[in-house]
C-alpha positions as CSV (number, residue, x, y, z in Angstrom):
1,X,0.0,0.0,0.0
2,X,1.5,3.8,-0.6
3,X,0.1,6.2,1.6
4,X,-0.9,9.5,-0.1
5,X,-1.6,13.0,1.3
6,X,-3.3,15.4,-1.4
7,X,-3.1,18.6,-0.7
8,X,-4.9,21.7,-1.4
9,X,-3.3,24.5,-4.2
10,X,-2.0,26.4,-0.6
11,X,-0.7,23.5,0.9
12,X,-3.4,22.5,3.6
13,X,-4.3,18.9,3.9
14,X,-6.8,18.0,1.6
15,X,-7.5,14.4,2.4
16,X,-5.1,11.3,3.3
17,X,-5.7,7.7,1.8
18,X,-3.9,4.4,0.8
19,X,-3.8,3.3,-2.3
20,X,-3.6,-0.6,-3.8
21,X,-0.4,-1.4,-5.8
22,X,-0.7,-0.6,-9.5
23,X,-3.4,1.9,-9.0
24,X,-3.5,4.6,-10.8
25,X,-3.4,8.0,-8.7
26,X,-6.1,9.7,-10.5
27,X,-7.6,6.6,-10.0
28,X,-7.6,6.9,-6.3
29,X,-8.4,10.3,-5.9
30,X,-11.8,10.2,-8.0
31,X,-12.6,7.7,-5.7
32,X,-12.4,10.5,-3.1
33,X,-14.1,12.7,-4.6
34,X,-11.3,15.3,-6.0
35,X,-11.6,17.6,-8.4
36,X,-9.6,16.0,-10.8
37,X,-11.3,15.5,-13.9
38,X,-8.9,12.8,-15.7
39,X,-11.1,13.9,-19.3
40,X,-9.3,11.3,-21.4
41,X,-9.6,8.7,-19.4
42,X,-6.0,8.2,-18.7
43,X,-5.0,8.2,-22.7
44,X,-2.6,10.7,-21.8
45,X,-4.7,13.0,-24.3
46,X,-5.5,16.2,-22.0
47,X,-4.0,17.5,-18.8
48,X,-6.7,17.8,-16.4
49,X,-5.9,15.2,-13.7
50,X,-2.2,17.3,-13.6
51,X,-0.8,17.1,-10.3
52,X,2.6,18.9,-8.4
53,X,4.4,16.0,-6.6
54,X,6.4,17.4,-3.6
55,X,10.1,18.3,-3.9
56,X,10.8,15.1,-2.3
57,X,9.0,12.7,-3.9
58,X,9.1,13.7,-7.3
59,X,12.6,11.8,-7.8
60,X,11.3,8.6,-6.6
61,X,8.7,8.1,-9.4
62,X,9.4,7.1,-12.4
63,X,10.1,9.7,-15.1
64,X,8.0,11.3,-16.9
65,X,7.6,10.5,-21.1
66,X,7.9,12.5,-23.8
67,X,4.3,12.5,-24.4
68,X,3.2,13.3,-20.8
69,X,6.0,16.3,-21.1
70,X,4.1,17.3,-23.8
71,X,0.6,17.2,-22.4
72,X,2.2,19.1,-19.3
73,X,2.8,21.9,-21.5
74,X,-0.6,22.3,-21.6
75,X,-1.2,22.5,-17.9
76,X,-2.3,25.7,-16.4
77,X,0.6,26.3,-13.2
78,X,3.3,23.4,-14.8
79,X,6.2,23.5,-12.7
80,X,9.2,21.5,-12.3
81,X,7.5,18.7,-10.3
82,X,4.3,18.2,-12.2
83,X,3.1,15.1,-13.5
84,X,0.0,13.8,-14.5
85,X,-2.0,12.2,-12.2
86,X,-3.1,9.2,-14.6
87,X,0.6,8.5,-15.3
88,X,1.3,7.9,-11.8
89,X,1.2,4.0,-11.0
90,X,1.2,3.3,-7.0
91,X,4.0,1.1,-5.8
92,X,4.3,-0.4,-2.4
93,X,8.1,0.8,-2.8
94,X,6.8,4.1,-2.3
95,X,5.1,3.7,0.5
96,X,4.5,7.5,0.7
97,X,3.5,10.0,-2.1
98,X,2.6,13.8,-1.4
99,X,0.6,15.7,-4.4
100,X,-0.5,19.0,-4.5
101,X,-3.6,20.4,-6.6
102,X,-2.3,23.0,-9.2
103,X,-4.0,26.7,-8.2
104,X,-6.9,27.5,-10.4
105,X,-7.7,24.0,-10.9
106,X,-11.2,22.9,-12.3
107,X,-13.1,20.7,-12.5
108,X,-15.3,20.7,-15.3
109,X,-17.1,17.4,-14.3
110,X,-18.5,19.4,-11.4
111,X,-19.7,22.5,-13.0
């Protein structure tokens, strides 16, 4: 299990969960409820499940493709650290994973 704290765009807790090995993260945070749309379905073919992984954290994924750096570019707020969410597989190796919602994220599912 990997242990994930999302975090609101200013930093506050959001919400903690686990999440089951091989899960996706958008995965797991649609099951809680947060406002991250995931449009394409994870076909890599938007940006709006994007994410900001913590400093710390970020180097212990996996990199990032050339396609997801491409679809980044198209994320309101990309930074160094940003990933998207539907890329992001859970591994018990992590055990912990901190994410950050980008500022003026929305959720179009919701309006």
């Amino acid at each position: 299990m990997t242990r994930v704290r999302f975090l609101n765009a200013d930093g506050s807790l959001r919400i903690e969960a686990e999440g089951s090995p091989g899960q996706r993260l958008l995965d797991l945070a649609q099951s809680l409820g947060l406002p991250l749309e995931g449009t394409c379905e994870g076909a890599m073919a938007c940006s709006t499940c994007h994410v900001i992984v913590s400093p710390a954290d970020f180097p212990r994924l996996p990199p990032a493709d050339g396609h997801e750096e491409d679809m980044l570019d198209f994320a309101a707020h990309a930074c160094a650290t940003s990933r998207l969410s539907c890329q992001i597989l859970l591994d018990p190796a992590l055990e912990t994973l901190e994410v950050r919602l980008p500022p003026s994220h929305v959720n179009m599912q919701g309006a």
